[in-house]
Each structure stands twice: as structure tokens, then as C-alpha cells.
C-alpha positions as CSV (number, residue, x, y, z in Angstrom):
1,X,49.2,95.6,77.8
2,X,48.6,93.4,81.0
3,X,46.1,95.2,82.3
4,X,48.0,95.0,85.5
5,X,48.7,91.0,85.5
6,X,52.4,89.6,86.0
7,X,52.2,86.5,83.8
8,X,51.9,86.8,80.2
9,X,48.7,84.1,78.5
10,X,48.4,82.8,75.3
11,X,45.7,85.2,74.4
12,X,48.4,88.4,75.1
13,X,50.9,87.4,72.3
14,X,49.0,89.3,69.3
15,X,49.3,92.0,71.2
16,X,52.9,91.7,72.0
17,X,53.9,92.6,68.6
18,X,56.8,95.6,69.9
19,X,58.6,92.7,71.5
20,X,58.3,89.9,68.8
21,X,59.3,92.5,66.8
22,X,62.6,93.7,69.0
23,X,63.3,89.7,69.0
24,X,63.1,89.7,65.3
25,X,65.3,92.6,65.1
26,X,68.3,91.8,67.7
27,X,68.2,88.3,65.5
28,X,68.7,90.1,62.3
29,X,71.6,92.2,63.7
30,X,73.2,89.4,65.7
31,X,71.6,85.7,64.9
32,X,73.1,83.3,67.4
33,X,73.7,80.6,64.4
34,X,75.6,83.2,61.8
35,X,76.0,80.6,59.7
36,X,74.4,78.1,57.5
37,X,75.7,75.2,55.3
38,X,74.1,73.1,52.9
39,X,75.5,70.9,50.9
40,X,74.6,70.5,47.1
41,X,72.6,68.2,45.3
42,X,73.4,68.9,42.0
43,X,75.7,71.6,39.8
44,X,74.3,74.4,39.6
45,X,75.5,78.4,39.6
46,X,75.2,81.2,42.4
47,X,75.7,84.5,42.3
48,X,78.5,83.5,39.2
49,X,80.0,80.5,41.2
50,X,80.2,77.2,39.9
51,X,78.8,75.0,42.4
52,X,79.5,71.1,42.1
53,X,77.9,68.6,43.4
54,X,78.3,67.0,46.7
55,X,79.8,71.3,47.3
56,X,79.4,72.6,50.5
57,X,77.6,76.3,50.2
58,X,77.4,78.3,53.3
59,X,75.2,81.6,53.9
60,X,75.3,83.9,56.4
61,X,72.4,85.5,58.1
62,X,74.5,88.0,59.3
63,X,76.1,89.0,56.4
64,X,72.3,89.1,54.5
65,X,70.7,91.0,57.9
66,X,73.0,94.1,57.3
67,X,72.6,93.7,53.4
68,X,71.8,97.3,52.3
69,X,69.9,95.8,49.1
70,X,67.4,94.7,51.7
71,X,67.6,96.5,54.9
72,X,67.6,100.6,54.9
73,X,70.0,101.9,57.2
74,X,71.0,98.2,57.9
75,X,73.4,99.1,61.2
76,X,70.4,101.0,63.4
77,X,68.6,99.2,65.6
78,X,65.1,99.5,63.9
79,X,62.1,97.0,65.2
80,X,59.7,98.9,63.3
81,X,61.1,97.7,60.1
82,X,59.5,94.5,60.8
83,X,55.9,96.7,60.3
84,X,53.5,94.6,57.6
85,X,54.1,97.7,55.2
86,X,58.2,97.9,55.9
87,X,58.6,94.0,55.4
88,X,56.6,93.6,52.1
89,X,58.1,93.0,48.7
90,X,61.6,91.8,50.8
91,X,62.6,88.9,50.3
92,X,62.1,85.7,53.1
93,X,66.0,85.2,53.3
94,X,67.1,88.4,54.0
95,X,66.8,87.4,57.5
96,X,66.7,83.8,58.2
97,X,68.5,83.1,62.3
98,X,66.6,79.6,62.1
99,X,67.9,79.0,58.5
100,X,65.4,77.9,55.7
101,X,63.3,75.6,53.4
102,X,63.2,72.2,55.0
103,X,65.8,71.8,57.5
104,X,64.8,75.0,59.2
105,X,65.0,74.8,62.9
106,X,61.7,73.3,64.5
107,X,62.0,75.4,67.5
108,X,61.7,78.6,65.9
109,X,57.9,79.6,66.6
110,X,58.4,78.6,70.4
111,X,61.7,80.5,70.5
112,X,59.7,83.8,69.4
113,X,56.9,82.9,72.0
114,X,58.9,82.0,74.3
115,X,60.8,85.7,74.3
116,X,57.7,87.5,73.9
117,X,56.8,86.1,77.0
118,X,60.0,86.5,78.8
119,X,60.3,89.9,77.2
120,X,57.3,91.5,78.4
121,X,57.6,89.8,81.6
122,X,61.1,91.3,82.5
123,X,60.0,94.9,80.8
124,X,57.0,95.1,83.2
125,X,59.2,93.9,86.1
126,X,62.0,95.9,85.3
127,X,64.6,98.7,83.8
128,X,67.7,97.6,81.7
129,X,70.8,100.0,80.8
130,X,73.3,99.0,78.8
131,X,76.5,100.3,81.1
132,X,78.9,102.7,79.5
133,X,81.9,102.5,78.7
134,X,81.9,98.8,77.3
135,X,83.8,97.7,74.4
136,X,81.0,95.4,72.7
137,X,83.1,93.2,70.0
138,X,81.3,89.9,68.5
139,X,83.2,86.3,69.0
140,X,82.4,84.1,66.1
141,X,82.4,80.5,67.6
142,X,80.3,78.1,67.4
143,X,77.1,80.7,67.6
144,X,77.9,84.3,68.2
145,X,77.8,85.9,71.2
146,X,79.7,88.5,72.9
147,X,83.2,88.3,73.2
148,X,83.4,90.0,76.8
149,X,79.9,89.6,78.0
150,X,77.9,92.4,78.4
151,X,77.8,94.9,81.5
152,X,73.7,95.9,82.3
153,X,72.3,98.3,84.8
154,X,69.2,96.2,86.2
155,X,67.0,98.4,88.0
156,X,63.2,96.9,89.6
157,X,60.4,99.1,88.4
158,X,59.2,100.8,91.8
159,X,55.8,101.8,90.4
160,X,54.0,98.0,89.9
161,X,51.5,97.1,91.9
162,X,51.1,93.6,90.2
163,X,47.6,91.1,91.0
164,X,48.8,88.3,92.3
165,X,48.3,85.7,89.5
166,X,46.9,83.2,91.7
């Protein structure tokens, strides 16, 4: 996917779609903000509520990433169901880690980039293993993350012969 370089360019990210994808799908399963709130403009009605206004709403993309209406098998860890052809006809919120509409977060395309690049760049570089034996429990605060941390394996890839990108 390199061809043999260490540093990821611009012109690699198209072709970097297995790891935008594994981004997209670790933020559907756990998104770091779980939780969205909006506050209403006017009265209006969702999913039967009465909603006043000046009502706070909240959503949660955590709740809607694991929604079976939308997501088959909505507990596996599945990149591939961010293919074109598995992603069509569902709708744009069923996964929404940045939120939505107008005040969705401006960092969002750099966030992807930015972990496609460090993705690849750490897969290339090295071997991760999740160790075993761990009791992985979520810890709703202020964004989700793990309640315990998380115990990895880290083992350096012994077969690169990298070009020095200089």
C-alpha cells in the first residue's frame, strides 16, 4: 500500500480505505462523545414524545450504532459494513460520533485523515494484541473511554526494510 515508504502522503488516503473504514467502525461501536443534546426550537413530536420548546433532546450515537433496524449483527466488529453497497439506503444518523446538521464537529474530516495516517503508519510499523484476560467495561463520563484502560501486546514488525523518507 506504501510501496515500501514509512510516511503516509496525501495522495495514499484513497487507498487507505480498510483503515478509514476500521476508524469508522470502532466510532460506531464506541464514539468518544456518546451523547448529543440539542435543544428545541419549537414544539414538535418524536418518536410519540411531546417536545416543548426551549426542551432539551439528547441522542445517543451509541445507542443508534448498535440499533439492529440499521446495523446487521450490530455487536461484531464489522468494517466492511461501511462497503458503498452495505451503507446504501441507511440512514446518515445511524452513526453520527461528530453529531449532525449544523453544529457538527468541524474537525471531523481531519480526525478521519489524521487516523488513516496514523493507522497505516503504526500497522506497517507494528503488531498489536489485545492481552487476555482483560475485563473491558465502558466508563460513561464526559466521552467514553475505558474504564480500566486497556492491556496491548505491542510487537515491532521484524520484516520492514523501510526507505528512508528523506
Amino acid at each position: 500500500m506504501l510501496a515500501g515508504r514509512a510516511a503516509v502522503a496525501l495522495a495514499d488516503l484513497p487507498r487507505l480505505d480498510l483503515t478509514r473504514r476500521t476508524f469508522e467502525e470502532t466510532l460506531r461501536l464506541y464514539p468518544s462523545a456518546y451523547v448529543v443534546g440539542r435543544r428545541a426550537l419549537a414544539a414538535d413530536r418524536l418518536g410519540g414524545y411531546r417536545i416543548g420548546p426551549g426542551e432539551s433532546v439528547f441522542m445517543s450515537s451509541a445507542i443508534t450504532g448498535r440499533d439492529r433496524r440499521y446495523w446487521d449483527d450490530p455487536s461484531t466488529f464489522d468494517p466492511d459494513r461501511f462497503l458503498p453497497g452495505r451503507s446504501a439506503g441507511r440512514p446518515a444518523m445511524a452513526c453520527f460520533p461528530f453529531g449532525g446538521g449544523p453544529r457538527k464537529c468541524l474537525g471531523d474530516t481531519f480526525a478521519t485523515m489524521e487516523l488513516q495516517v496514523i493507522g497505516a503508519m503504526l500497522a506497517r510499523r507494528f503488531e498489536l494484541e489485545l492481552v487476555s484476560g482483560q475485563h473491558l467495561e465502558v466508563d460513561p463520563q464526559l466521552s467514553l473511554r475505558p474504564r480500566h484502560g486497556v492491556s496491548i501486546k505491542v510487537r515491532r514488525r521484524d520484516d520492514l526494510r523501510l526507505e528512508s523518507t528523506r
